[in-house]
C-alpha atoms as a printed R data frame, in Angstrom:
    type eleno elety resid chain resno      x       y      z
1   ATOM     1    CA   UNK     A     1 35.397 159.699 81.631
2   ATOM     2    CA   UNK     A     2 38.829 160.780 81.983
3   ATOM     3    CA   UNK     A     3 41.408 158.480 80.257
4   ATOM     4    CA   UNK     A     4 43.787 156.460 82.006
5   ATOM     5    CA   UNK     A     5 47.296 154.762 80.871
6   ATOM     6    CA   UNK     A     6 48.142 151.183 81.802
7   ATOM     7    CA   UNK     A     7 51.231 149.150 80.740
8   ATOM     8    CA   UNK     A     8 50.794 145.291 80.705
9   ATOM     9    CA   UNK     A     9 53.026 142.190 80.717
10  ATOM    10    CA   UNK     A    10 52.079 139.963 77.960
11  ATOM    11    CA   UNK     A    11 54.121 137.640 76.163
12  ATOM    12    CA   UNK     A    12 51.823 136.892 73.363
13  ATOM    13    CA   UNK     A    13 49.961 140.570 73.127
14  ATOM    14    CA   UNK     A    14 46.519 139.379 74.205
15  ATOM    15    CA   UNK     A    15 46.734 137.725 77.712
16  ATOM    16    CA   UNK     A    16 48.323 138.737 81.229
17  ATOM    17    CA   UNK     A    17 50.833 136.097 81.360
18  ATOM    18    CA   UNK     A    18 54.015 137.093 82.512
19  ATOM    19    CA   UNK     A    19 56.275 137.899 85.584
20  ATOM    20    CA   UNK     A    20 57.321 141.561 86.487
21  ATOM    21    CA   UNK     A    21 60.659 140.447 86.553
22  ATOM    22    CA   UNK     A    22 60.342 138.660 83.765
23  ATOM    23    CA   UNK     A    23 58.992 141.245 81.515
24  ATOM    24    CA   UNK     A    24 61.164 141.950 78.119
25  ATOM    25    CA   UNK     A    25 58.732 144.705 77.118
26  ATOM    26    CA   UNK     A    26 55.629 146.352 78.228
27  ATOM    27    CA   UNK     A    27 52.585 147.117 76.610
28  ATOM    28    CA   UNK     A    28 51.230 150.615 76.742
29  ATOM    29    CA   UNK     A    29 47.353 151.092 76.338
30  ATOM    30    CA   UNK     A    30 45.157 153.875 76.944
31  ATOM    31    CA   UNK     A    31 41.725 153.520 78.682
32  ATOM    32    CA   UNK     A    32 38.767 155.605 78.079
33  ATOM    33    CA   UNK     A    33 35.636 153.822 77.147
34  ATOM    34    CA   UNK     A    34 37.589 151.438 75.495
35  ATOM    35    CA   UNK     A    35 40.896 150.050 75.429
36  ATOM    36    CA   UNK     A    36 43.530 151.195 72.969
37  ATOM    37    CA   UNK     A    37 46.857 149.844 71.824
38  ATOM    38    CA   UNK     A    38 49.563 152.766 72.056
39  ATOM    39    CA   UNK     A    39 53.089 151.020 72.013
40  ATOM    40    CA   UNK     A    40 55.427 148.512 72.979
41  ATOM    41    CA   UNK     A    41 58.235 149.505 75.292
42  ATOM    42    CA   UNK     A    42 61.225 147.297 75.466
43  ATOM    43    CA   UNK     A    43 63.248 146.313 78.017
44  ATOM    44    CA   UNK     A    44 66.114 144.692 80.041
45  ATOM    45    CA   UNK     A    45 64.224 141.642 82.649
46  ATOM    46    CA   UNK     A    46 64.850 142.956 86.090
47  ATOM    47    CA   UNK     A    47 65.296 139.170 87.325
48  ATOM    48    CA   UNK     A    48 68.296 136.959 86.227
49  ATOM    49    CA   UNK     A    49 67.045 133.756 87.091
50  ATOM    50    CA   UNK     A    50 67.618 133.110 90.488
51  ATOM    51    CA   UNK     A    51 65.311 133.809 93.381
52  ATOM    52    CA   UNK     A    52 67.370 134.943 95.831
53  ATOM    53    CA   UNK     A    53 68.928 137.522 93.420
54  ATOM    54    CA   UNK     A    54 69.397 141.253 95.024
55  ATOM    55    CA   UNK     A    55 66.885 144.093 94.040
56  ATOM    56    CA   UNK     A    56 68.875 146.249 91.207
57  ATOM    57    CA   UNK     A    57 67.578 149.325 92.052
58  ATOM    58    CA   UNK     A    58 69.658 150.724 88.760
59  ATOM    59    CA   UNK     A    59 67.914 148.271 86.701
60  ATOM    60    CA   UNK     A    60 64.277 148.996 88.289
61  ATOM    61    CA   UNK     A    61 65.261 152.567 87.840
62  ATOM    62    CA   UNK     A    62 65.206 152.100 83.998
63  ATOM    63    CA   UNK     A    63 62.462 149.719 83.984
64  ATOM    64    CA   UNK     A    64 60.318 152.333 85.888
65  ATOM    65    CA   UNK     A    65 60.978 154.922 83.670
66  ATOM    66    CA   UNK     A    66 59.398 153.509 81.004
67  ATOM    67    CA   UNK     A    67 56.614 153.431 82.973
68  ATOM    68    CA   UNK     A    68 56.308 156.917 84.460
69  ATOM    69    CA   UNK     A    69 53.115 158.051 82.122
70  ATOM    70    CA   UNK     A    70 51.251 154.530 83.283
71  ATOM    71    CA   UNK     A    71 49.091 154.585 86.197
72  ATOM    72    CA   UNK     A    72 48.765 151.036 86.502
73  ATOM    73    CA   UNK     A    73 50.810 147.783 85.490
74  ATOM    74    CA   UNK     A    74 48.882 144.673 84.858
75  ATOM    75    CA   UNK     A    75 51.104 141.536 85.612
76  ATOM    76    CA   UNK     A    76 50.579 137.687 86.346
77  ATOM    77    CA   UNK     A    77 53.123 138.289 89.278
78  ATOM    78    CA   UNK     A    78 55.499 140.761 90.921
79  ATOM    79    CA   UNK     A    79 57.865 140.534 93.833
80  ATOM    80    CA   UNK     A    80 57.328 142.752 97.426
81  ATOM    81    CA   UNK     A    81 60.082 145.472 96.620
82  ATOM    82    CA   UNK     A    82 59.426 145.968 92.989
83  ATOM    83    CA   UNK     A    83 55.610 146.456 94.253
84  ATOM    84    CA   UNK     A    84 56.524 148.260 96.488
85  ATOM    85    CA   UNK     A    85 58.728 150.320 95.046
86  ATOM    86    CA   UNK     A    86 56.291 150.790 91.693
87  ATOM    87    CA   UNK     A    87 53.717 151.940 94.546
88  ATOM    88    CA   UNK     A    88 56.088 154.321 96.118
89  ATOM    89    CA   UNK     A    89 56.437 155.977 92.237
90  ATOM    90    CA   UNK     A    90 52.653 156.161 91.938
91  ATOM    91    CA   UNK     A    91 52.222 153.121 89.741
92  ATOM    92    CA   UNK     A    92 49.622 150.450 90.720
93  ATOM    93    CA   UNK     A    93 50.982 147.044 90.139
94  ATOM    94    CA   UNK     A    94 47.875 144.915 89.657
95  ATOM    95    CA   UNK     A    95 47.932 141.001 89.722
96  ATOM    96    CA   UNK     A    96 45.317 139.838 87.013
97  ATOM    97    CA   UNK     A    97 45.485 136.650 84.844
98  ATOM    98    CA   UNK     A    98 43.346 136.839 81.752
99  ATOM    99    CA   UNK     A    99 43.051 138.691 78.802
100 ATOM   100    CA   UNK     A   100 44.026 142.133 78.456
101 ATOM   101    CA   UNK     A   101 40.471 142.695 76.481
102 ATOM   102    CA   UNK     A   102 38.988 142.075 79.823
103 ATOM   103    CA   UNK     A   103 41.076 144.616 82.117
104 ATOM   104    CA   UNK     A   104 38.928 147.404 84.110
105 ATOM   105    CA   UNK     A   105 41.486 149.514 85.546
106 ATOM   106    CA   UNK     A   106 38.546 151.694 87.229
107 ATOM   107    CA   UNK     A   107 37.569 148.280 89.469
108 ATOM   108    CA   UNK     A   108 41.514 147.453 90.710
């Protein structure tokens, strides 16, 4: 089975739990048969608090970079355009809630 890399949005390292936008860092595992830690990848939050903000495409730029060996990013929620946008870069964003123990990234 050929190995996959997913990032994930997790603010206590075992469960789904957090915002795209939100995000302070990412989580980078590898998937094979199992599921493997590889690193933590910090970051700025793409959203500033308000709803209505802009899209900061020079933000998401950086953001996205840190992404750009993941094929997937597991995250309790994420906004059209940075879906879009992720999708557009060949990065899945996947809505899941639960723990990152549980993730299948062959099924989403």
């Amino acid at each position: 089975m050929a190995q996959l890399r997913i990032a994930t949005v997790s603010t206590d390292g075992i469960h789904v739990d957090e915002h795209f936008g939100k995000a302070d860092k990412f989580s980078i595992y590898d998937v094979g048969d199992q599921i493997s830690w590889v690193e933590d990848r910090s970051t700025e939050t793409l959203s500033v608090g308000d709803p209505d903000h802009a899209f900061d495409a020079e933000k998401f730029g950086r953001i996205a970079s840190l992404l750009k060996d993941c094929t997937k990013v597991y995250v309790k929620q994420i906004g059209d355009v940075p879906a879009a946008k992720l999708k557009a870069l060949g990065i899945q964003p996947v809505v899941f809630k639960g723990s990152i123990a549980d993730i299948d990234p062959h099924t989403a």
